[in-house]
Biopython code that builds the backbone (N, CA, C, O; Angstrom):
import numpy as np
from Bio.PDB.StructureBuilder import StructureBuilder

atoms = [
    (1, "UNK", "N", (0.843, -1.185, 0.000)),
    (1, "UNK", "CA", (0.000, 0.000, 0.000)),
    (1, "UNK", "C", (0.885, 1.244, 0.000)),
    (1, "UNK", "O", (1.784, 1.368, 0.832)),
    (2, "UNK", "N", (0.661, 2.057, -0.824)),
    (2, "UNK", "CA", (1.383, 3.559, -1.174)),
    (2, "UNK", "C", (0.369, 4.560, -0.034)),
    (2, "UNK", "O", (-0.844, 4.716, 0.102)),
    (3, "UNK", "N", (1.362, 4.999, 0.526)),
    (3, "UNK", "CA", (0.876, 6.692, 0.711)),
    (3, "UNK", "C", (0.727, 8.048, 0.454)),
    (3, "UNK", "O", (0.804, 8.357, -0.735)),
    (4, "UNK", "N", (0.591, 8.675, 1.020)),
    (4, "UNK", "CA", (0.448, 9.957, 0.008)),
    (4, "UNK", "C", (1.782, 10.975, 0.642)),
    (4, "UNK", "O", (2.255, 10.914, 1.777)),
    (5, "UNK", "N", (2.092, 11.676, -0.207)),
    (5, "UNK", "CA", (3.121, 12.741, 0.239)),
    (5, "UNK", "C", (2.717, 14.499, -0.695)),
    (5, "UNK", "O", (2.239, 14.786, -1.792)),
    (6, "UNK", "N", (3.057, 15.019, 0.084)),
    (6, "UNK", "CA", (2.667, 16.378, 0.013)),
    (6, "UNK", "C", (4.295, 16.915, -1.235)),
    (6, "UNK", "O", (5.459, 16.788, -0.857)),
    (7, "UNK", "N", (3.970, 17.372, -2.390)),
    (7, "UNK", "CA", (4.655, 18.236, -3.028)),
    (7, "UNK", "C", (4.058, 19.747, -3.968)),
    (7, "UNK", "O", (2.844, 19.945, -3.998)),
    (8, "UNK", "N", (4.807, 20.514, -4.533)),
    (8, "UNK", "CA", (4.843, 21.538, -4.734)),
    (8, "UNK", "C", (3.336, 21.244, -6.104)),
    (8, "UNK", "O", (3.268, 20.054, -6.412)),
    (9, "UNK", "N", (2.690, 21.798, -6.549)),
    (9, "UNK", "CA", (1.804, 21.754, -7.876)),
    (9, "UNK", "C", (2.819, 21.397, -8.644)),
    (9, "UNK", "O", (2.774, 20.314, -9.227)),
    (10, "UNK", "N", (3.820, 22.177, -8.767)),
    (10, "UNK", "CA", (5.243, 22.234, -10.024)),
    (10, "UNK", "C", (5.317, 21.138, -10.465)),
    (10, "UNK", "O", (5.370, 20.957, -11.682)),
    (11, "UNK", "N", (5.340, 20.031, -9.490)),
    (11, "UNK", "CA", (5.705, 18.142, -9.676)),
    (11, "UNK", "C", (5.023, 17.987, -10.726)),
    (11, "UNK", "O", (5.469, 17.646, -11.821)),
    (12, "UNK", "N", (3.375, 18.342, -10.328)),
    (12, "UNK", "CA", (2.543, 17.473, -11.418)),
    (12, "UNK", "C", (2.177, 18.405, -12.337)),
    (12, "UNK", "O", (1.561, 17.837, -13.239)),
    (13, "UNK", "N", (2.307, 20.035, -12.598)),
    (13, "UNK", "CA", (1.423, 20.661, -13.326)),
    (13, "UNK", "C", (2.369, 21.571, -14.198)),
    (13, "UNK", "O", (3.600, 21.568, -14.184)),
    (14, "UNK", "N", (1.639, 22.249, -14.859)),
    (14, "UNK", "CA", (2.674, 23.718, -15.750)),
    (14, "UNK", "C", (1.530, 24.447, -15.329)),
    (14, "UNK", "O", (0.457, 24.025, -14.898)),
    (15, "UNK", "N", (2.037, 25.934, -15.573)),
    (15, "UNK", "CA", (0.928, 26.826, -15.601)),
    (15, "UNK", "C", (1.810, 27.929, -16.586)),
    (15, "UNK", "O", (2.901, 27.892, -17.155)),
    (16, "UNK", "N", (0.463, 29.141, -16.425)),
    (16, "UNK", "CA", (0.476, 30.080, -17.250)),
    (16, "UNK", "C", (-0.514, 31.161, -17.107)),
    (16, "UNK", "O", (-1.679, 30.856, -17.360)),
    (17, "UNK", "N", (-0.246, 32.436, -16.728)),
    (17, "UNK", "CA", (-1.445, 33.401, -16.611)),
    (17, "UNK", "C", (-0.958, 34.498, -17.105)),
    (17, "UNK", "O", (0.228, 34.755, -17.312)),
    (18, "UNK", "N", (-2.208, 35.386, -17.365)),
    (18, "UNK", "CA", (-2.091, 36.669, -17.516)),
    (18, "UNK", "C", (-3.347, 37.770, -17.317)),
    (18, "UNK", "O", (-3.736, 37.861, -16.153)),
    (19, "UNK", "N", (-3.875, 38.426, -18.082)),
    (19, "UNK", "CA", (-4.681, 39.808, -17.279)),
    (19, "UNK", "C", (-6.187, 39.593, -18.508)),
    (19, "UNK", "O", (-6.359, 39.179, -19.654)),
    (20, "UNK", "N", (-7.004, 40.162, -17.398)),
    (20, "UNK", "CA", (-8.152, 40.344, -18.535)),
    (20, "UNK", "C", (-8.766, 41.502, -17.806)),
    (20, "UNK", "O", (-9.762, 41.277, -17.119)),
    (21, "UNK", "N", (-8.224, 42.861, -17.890)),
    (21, "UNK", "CA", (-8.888, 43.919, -17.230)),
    (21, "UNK", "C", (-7.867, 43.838, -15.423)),
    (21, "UNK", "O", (-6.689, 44.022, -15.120)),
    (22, "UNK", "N", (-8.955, 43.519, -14.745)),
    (22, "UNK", "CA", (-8.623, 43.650, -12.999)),
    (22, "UNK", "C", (-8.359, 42.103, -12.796)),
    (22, "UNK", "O", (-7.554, 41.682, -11.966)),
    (23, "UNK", "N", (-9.162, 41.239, -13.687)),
    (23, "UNK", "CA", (-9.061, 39.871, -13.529)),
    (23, "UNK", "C", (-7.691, 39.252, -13.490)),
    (23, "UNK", "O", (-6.927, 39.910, -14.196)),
    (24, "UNK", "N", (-7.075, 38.168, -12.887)),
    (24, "UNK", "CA", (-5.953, 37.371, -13.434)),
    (24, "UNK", "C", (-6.587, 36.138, -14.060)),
    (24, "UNK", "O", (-7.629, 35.662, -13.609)),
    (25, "UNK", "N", (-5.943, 35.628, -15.104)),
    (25, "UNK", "CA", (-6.039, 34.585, -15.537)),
    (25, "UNK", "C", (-5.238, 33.428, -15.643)),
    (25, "UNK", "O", (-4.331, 33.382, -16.474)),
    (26, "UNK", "N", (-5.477, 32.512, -14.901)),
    (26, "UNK", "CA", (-4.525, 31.429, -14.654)),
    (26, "UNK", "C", (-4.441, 30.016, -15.156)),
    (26, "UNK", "O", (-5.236, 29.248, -14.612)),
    (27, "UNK", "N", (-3.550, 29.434, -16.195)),
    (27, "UNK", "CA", (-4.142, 28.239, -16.448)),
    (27, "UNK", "C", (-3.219, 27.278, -15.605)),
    (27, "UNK", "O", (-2.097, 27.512, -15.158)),
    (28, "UNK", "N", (-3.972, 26.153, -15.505)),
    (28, "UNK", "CA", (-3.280, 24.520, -14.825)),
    (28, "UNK", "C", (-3.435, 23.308, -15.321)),
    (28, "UNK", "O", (-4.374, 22.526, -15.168)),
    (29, "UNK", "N", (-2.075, 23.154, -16.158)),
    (29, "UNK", "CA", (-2.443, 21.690, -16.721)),
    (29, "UNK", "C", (-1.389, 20.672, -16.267)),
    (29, "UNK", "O", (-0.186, 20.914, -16.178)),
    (30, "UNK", "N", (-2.139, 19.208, -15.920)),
    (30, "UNK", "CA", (-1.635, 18.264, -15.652)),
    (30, "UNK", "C", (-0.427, 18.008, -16.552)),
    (30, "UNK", "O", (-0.501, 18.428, -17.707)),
    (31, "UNK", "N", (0.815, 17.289, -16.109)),
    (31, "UNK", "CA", (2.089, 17.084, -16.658)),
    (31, "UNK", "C", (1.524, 15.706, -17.728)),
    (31, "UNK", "O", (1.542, 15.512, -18.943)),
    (32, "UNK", "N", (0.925, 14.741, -16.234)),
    (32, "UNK", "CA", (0.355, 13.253, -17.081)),
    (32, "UNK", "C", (-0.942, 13.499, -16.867)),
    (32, "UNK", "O", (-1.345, 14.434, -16.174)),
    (33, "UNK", "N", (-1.708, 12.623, -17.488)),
    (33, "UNK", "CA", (-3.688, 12.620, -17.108)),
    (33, "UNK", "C", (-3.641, 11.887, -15.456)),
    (33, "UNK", "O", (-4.446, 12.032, -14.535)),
    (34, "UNK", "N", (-2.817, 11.356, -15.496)),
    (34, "UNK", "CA", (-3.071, 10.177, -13.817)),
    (34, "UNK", "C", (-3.105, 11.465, -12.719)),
    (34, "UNK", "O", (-3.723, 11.291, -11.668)),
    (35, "UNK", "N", (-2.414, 12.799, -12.981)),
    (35, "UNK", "CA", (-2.444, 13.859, -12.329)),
    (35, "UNK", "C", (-3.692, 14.580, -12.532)),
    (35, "UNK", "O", (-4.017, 15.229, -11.538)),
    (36, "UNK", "N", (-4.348, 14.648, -13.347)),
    (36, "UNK", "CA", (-5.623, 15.249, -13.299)),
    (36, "UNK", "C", (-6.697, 15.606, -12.577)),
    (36, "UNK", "O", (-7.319, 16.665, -12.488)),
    (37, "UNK", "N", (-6.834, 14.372, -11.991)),
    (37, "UNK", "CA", (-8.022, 14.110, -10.870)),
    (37, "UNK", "C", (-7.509, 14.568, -9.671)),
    (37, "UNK", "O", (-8.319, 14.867, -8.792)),
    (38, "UNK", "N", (-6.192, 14.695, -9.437)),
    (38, "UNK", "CA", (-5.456, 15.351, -8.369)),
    (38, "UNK", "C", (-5.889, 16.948, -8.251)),
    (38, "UNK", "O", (-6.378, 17.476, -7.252)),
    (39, "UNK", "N", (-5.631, 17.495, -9.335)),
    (39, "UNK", "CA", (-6.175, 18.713, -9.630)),
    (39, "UNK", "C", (-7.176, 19.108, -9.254)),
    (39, "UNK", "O", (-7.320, 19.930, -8.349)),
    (40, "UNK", "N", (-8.372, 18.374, -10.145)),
    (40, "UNK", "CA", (-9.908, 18.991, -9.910)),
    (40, "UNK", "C", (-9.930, 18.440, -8.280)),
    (40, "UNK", "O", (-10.544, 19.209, -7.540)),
    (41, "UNK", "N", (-9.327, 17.175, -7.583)),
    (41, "UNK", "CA", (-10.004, 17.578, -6.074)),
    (41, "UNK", "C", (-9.423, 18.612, -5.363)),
    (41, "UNK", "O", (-10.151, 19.260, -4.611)),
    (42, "UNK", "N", (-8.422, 18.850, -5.444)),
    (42, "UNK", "CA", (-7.478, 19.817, -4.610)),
    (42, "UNK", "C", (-7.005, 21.066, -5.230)),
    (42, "UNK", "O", (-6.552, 21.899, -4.446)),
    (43, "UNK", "N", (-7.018, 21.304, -6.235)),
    (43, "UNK", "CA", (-6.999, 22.971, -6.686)),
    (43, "UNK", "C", (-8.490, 23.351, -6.883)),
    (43, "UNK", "O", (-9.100, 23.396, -7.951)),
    (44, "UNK", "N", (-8.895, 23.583, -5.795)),
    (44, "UNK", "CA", (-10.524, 24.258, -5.586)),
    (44, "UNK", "C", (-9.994, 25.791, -5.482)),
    (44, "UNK", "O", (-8.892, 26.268, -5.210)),
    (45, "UNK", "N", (-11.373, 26.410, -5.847)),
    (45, "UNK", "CA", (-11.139, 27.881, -6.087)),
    (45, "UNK", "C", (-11.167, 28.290, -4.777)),
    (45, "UNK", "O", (-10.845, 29.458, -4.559)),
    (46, "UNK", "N", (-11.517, 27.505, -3.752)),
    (46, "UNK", "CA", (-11.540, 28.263, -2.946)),
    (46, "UNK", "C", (-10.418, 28.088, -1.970)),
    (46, "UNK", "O", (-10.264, 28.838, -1.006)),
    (47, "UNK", "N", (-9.336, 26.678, -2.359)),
    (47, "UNK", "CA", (-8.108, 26.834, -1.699)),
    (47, "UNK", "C", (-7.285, 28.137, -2.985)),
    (47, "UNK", "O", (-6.565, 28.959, -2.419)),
    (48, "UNK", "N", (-7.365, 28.252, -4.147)),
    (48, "UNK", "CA", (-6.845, 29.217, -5.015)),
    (48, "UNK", "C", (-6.585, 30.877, -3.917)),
    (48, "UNK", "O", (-5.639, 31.544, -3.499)),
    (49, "UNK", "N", (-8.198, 30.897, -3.859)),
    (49, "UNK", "CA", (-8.635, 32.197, -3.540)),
    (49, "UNK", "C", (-7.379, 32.083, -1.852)),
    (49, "UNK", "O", (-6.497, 32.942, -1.816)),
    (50, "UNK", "N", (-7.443, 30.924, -0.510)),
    (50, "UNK", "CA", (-6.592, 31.260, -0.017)),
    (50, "UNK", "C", (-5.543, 31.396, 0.261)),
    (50, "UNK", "O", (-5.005, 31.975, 1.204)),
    (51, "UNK", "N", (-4.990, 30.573, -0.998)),
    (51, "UNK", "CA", (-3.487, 30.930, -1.853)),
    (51, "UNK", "C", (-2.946, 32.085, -1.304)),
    (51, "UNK", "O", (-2.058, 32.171, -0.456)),
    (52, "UNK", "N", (-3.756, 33.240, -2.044)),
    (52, "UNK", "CA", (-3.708, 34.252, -1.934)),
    (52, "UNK", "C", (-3.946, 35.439, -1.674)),
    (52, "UNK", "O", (-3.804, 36.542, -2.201)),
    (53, "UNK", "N", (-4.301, 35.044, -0.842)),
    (53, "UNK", "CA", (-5.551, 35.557, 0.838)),
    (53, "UNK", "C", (-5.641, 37.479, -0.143)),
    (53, "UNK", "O", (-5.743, 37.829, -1.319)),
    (54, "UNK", "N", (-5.549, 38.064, 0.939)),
    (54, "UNK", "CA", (-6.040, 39.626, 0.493)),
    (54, "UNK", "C", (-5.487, 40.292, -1.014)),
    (54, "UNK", "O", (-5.661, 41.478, -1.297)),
    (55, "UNK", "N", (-4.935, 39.509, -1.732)),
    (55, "UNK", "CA", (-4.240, 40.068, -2.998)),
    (55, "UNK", "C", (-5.485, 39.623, -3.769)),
    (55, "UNK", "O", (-5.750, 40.262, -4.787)),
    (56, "UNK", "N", (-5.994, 38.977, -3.544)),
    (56, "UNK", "CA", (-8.005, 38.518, -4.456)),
    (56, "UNK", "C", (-9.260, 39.545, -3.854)),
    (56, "UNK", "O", (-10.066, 39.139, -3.017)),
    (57, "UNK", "N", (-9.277, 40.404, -4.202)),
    (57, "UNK", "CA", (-10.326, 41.205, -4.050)),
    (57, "UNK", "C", (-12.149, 40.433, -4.151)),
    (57, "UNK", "O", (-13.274, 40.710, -3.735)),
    (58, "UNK", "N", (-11.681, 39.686, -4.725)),
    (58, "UNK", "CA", (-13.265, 39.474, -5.557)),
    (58, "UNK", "C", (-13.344, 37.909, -5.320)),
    (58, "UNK", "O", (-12.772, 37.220, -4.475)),
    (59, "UNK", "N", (-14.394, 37.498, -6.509)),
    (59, "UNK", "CA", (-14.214, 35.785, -6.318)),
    (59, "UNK", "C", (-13.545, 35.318, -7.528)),
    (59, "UNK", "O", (-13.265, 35.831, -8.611)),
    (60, "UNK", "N", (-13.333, 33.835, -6.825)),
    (60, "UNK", "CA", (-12.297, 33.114, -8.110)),
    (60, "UNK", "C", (-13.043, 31.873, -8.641)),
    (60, "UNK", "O", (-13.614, 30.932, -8.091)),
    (61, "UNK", "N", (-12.862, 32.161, -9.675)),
    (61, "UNK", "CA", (-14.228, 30.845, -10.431)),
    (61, "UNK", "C", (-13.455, 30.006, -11.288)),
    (61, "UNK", "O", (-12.618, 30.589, -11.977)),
    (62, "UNK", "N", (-13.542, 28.847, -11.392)),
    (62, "UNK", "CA", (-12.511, 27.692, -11.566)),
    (62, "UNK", "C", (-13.505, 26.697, -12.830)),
    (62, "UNK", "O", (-14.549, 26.057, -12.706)),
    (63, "UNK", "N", (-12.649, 26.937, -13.950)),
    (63, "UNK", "CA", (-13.297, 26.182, -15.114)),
    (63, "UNK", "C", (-12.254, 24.654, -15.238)),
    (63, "UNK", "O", (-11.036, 24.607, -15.070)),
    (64, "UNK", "N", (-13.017, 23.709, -15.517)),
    (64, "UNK", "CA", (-12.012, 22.147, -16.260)),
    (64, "UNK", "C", (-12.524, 22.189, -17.220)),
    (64, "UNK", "O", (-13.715, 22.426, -17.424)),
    (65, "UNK", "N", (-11.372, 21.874, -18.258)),
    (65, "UNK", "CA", (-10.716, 21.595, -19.380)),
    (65, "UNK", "C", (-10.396, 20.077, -19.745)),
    (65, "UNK", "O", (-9.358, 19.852, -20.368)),
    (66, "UNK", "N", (-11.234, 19.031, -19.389)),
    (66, "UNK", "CA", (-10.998, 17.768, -19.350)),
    (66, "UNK", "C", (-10.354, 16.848, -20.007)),
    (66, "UNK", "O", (-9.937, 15.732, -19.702)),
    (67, "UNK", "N", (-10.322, 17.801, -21.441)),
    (67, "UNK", "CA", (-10.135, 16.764, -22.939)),
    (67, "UNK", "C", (-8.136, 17.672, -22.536)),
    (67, "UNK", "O", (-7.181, 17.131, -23.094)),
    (68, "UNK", "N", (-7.894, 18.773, -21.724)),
    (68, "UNK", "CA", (-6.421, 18.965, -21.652)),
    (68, "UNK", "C", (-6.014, 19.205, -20.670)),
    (68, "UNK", "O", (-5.024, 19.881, -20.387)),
    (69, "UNK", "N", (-7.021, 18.464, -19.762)),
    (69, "UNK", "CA", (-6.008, 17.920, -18.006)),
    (69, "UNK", "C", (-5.715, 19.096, -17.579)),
    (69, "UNK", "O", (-4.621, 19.145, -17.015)),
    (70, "UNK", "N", (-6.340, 20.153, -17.644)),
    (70, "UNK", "CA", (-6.456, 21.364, -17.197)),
    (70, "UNK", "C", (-7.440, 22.270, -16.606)),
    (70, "UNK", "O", (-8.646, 22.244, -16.853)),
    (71, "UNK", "N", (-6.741, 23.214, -15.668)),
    (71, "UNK", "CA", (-8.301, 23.765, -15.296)),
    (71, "UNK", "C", (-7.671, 25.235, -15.002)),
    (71, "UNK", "O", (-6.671, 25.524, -14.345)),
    (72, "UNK", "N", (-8.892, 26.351, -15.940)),
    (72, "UNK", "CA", (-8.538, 27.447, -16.113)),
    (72, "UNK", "C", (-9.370, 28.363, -14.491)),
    (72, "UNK", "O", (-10.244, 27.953, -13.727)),
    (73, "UNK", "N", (-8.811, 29.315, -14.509)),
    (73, "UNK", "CA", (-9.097, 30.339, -12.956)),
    (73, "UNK", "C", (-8.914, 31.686, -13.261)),
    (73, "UNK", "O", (-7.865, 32.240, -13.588)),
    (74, "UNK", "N", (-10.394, 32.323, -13.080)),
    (74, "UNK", "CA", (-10.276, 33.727, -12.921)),
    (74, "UNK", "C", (-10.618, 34.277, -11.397)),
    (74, "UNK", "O", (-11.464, 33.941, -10.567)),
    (75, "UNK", "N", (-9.650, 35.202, -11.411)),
    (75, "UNK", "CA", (-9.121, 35.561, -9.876)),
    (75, "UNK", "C", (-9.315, 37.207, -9.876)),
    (75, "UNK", "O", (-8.439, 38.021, -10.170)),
    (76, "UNK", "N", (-10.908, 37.549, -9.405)),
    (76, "UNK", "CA", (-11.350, 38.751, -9.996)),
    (76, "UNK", "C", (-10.879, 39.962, -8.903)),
    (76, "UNK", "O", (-10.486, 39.440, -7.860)),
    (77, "UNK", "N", (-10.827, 41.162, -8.878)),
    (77, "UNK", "CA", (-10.619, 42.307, -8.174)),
    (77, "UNK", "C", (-8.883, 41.831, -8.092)),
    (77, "UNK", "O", (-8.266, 42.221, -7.100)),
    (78, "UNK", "N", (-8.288, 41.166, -8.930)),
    (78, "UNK", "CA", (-6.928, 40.684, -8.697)),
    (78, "UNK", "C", (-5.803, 42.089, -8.899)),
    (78, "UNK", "O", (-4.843, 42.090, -8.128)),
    (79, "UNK", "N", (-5.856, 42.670, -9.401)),
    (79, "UNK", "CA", (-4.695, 43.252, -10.195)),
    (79, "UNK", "C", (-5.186, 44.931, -10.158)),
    (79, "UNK", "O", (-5.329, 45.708, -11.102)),
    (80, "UNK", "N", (-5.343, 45.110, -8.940)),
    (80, "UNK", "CA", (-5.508, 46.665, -7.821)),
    (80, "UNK", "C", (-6.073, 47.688, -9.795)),
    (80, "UNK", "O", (-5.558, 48.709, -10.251)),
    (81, "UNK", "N", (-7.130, 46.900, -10.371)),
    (81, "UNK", "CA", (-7.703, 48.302, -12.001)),
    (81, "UNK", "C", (-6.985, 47.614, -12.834)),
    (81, "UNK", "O", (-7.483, 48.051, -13.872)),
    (82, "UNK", "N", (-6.010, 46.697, -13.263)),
    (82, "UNK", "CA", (-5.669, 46.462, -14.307)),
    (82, "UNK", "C", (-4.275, 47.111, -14.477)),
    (82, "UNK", "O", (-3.738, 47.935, -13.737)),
    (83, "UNK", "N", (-3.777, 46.518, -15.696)),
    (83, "UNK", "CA", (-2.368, 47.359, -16.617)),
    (83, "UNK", "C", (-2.179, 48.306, -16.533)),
    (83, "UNK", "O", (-1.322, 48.775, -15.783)),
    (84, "UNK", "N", (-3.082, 49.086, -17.445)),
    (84, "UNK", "CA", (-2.918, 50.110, -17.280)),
    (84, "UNK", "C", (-3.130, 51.278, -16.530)),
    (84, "UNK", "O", (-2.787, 52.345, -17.038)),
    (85, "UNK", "N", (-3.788, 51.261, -15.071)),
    (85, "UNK", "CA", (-3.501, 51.838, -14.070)),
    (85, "UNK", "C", (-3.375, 51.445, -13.058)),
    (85, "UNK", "O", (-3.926, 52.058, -12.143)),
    (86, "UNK", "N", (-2.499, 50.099, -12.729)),
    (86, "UNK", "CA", (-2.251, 49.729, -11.569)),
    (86, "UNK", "C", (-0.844, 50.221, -11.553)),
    (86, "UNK", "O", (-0.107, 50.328, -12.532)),
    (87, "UNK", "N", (-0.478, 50.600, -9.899)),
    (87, "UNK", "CA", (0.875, 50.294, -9.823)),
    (87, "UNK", "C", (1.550, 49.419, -9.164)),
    (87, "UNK", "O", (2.667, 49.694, -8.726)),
    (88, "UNK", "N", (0.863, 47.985, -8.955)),
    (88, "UNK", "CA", (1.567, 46.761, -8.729)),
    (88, "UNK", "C", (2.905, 46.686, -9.314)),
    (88, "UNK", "O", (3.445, 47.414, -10.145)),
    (89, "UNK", "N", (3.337, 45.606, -8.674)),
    (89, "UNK", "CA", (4.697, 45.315, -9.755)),
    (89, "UNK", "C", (4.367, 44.609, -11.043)),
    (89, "UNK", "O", (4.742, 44.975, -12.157)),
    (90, "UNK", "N", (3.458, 43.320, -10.710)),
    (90, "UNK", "CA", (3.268, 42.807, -11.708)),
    (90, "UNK", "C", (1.389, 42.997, -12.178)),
    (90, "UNK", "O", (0.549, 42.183, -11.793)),
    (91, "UNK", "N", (1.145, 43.875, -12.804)),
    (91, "UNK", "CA", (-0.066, 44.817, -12.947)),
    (91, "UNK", "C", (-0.574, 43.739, -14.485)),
    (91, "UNK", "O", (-1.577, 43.968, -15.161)),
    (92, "UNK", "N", (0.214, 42.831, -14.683)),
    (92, "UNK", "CA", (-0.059, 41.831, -16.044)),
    (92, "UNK", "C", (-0.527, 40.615, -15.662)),
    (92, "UNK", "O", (-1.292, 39.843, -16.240)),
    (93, "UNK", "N", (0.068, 40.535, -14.538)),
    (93, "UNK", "CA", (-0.605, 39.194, -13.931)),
    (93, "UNK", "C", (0.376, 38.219, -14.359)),
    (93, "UNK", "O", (0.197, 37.242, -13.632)),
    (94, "UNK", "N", (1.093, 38.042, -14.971)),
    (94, "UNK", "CA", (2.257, 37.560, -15.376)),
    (94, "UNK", "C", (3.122, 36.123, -14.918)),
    (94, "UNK", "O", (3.499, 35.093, -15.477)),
    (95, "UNK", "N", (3.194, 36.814, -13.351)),
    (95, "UNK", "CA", (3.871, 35.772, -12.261)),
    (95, "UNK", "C", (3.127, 35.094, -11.703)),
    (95, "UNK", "O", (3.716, 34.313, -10.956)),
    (96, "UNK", "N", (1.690, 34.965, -11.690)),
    (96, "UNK", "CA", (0.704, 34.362, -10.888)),
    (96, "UNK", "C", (0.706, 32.990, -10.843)),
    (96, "UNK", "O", (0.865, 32.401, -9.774)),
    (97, "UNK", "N", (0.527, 32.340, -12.021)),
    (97, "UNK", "CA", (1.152, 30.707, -12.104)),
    (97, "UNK", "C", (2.151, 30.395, -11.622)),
    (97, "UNK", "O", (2.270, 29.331, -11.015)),
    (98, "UNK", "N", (3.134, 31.271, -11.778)),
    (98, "UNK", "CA", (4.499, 30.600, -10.832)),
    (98, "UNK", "C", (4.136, 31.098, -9.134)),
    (98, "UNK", "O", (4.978, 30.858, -8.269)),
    (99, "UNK", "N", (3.257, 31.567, -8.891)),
    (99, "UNK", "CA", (2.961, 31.604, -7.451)),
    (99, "UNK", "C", (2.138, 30.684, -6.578)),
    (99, "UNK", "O", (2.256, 30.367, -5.394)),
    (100, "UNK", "N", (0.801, 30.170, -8.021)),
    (100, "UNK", "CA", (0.211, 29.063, -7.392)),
    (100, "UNK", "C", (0.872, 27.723, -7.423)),
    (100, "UNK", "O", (0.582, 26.778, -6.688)),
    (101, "UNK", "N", (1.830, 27.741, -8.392)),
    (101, "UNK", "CA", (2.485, 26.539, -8.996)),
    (101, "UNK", "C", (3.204, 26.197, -7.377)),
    (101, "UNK", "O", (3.348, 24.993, -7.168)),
    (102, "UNK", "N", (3.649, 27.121, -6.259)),
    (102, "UNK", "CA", (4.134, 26.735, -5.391)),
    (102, "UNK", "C", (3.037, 26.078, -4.170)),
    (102, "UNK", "O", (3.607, 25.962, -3.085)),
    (103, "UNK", "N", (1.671, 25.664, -4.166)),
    (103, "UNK", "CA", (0.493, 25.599, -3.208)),
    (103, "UNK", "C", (0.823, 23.809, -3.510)),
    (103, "UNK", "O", (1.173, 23.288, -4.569)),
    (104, "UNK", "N", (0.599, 23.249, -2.361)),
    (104, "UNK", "CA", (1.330, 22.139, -2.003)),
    (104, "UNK", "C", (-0.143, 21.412, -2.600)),
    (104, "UNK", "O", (-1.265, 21.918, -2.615)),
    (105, "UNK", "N", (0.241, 20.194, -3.029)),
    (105, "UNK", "CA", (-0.971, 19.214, -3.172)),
    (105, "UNK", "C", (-0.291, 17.517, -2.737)),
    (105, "UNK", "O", (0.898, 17.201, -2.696)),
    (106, "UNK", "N", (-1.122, 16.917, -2.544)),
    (106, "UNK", "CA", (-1.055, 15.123, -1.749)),
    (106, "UNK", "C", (-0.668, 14.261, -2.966)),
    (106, "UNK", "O", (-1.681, 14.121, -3.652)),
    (107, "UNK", "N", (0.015, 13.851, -3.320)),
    (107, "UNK", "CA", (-0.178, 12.776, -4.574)),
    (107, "UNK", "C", (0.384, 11.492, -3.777)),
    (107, "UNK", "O", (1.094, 11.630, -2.781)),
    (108, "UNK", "N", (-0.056, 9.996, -4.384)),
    (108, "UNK", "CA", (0.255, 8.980, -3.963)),
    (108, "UNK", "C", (2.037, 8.509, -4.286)),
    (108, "UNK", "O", (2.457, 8.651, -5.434)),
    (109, "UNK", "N", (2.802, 8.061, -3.388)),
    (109, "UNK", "CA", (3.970, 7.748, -3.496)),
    (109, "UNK", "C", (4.257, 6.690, -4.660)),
    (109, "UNK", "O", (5.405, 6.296, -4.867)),
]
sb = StructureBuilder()
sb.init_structure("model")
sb.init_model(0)
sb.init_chain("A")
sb.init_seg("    ")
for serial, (resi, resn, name, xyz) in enumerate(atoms, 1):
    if name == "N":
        sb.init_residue(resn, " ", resi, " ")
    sb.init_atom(name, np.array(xyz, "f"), 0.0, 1.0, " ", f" {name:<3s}", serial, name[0])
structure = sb.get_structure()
C-alpha cells in the first residue's frame, strides 16, 4: 500500500497566466492525465482564492478543461484596475502561475 506525500503543484502541473482587465487569468495543466483528478479535487477555487488571501479582491471561479487535463481560474478584483492603471509590480498578472504553482498538493507515493 502507497501513501500519500505532500509536493509543490510544479511536480505534477505547468501553468500560465495573464490579465483580462482587474481579472488574473490562470491556467493549470496536468504534466500526465493520472495527475488530473489530483487537480480537480485539490486545486478548488476556494483553496486558489486562499493561496492568496487579500491580494483577491473578488471571487475566483474555476473552469475544467478535461479533454487537456487542465483547469482554467479567474481571480477577480486581482490586479488593484488592471495594466494600465495599476501600480503593482506585476499589474499583467504575469507571475501568478508561478505563485500558485508553489500551493502544495497530496499525490500517492
Amino acid at each position: 500500500m502507497t501513501g500519500l506525500v505532500r509536493v509543490p503543484l510544479i511536480r505534477i502541473a505547468y501553468g500560465r497566466s495573464g490579465d483580462k482587465g482587474d481579472t488574473v487569468n490562470i491556467g493549470i495543466a496536468a504534466r500526465q492525465e493520472r495527475y488530473f483528478p489530483v487537480l480537480v479535487e485539490q486545486v478548488t477555487a476556494e483553496r486558489v482564492k486562499a493561496h492568496f488571501g487579500a491580494m483577491v479582491r473578488g471571487e475566483v471561479q474555476r473552469f475544467e478543461l478535461h479533454n487537456l487535463w487542465a483547469l482554467n481560474f479567474l481571480l477577480h478584483g486581482a490586479l488593484d484596475g488592471g495594466g494600465t492603471v495599476s501600480l503593482m509590480l506585476d499589474g499583467l498578472g504575469k507571475t501568478w502561475a508561478n505563485a500558485l504553482l508553489r500551493m502544495e498538493v497530496e499525490i500517492s507515493e
